[in-house]
ROLO-425081 format. One record per residue (C-alpha): x, y, z. Coordinates in pm, 1 decimal, decimal comma. Example, Ala and Ser with C-alpha at 12.3 -4.5 7.8 and 13.67 -1.06 7.14 Angstrom:
BEGIN
<rec <1230,0; -450,0; 780,0>>
<rec <1367,0; -106,0; 714,0>>
//
This chain:
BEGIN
<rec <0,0; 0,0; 0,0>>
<rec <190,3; 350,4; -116,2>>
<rec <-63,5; 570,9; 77,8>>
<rec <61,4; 812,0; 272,5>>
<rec <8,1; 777,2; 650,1>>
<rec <-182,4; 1076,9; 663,2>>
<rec <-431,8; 922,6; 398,6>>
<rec <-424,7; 570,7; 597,6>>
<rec <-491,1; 749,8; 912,3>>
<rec <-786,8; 912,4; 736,6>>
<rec <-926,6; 608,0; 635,7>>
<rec <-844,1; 420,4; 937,2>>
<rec <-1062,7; 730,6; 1094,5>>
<rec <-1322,7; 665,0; 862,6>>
<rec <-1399,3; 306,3; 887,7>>
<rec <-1350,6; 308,7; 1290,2>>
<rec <-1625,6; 551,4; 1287,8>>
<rec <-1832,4; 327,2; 1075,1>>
<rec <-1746,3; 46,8; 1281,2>>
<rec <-1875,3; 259,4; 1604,1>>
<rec <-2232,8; 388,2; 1480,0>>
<rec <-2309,8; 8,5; 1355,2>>
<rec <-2194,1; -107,4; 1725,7>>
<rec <-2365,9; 138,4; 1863,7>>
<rec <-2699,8; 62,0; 1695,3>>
<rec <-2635,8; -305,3; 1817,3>>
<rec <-2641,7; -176,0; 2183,4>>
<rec <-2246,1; -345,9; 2167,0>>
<rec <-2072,8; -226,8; 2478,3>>
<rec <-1799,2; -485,4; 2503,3>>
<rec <-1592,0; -405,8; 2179,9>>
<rec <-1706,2; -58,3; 2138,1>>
<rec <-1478,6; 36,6; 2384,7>>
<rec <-1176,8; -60,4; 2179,8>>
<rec <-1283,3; 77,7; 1862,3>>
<rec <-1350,1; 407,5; 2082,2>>
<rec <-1000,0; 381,6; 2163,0>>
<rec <-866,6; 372,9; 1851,5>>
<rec <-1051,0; 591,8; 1700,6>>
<rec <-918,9; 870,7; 2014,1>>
<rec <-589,1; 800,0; 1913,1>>
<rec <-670,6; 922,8; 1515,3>>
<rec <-907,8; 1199,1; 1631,2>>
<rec <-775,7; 1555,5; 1607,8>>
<rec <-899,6; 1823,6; 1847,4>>
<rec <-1081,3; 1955,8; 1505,6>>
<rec <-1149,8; 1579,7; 1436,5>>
<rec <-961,6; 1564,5; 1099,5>>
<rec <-705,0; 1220,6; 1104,7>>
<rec <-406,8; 1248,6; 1325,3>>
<rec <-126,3; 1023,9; 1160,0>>
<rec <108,5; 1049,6; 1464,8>>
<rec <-160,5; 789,9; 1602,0>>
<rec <-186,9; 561,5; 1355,6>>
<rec <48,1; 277,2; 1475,8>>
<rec <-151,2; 340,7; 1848,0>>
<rec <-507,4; 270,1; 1668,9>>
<rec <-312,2; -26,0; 1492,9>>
<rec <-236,0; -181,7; 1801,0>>
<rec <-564,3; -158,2; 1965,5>>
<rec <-730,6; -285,7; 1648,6>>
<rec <-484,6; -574,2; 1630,8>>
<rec <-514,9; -669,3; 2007,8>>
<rec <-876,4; -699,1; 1950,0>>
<rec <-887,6; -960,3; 1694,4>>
<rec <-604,6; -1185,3; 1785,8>>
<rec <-667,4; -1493,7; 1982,9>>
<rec <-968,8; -1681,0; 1983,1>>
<rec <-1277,0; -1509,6; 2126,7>>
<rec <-1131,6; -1176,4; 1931,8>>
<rec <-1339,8; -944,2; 1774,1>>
<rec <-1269,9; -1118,7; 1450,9>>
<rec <-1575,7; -1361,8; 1609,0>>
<rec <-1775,5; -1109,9; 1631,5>>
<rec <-2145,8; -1137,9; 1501,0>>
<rec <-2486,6; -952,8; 1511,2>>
<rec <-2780,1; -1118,0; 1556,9>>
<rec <-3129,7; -1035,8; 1537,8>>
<rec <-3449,0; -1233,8; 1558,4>>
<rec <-3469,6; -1090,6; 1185,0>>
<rec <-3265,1; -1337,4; 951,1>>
<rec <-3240,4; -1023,8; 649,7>>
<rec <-3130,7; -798,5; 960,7>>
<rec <-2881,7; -995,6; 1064,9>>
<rec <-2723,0; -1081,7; 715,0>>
<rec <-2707,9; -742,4; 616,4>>
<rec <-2568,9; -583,9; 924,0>>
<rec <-2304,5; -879,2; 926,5>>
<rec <-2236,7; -815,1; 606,4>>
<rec <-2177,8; -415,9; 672,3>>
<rec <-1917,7; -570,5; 983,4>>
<rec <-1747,2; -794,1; 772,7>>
<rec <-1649,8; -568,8; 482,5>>
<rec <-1573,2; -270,9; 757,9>>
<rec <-1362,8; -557,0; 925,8>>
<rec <-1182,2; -622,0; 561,6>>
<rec <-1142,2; -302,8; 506,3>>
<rec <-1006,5; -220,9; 870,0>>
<rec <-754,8; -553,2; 844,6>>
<rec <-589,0; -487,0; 491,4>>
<rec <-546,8; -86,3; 627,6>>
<rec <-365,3; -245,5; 886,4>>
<rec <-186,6; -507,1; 759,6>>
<rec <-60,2; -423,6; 411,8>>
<rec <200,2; -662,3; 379,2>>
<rec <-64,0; -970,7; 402,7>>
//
């Protein structure tokens, strides 16, 4: 990935935030408070991307989804089969999205 890491701190920014308003409409408490980490650590004062935190937000991320039980096992449910598929769907490619930002090398 040539991006600078001003851009990947952007987009880090951008897909944390997505990552917290789905949580959030899940009622999610438990990992939410992770991604609300990271995301403080890309968050300027005038909430543009802060770069200088990208390898802090990396961490977090990371620590979250390694080992078993990680957020990587993550799912919604609802009693609504459709709901749940789509909203999983939103998590996984936010989750994609998050992991190749974060991992370019794999």
């Amino acid at each position: 990935m040539n991006d600078s890491i001003e851009a990947r701190a952007a987009t880090g920014l951008a897909l944390l935030e997505q990552l917290e308003r789905l949580l959030n409409a899940q009622n999610e408490r438990n990992w939410l408070r992770g991604v609300r980490a990271a995301i403080a650590e890309l968050r300027q004062p005038d909430s543009s991307a802060n770069a200088a935190g990208f390898e802090n937000a990396r961490s977090i991320y990371l620590s979250m989804t390694s080992g078993g039980r990680g957020f990587s096992e993550y799912f919604i449910w609802d009693s609504d089969e459709d709901t749940s598929l789509s909203a999983n769907s939103k998590l996984d490619q936010i989750r994609k999205s998050l992991w190749l930002l974060f991992n370019p090398d794999r």
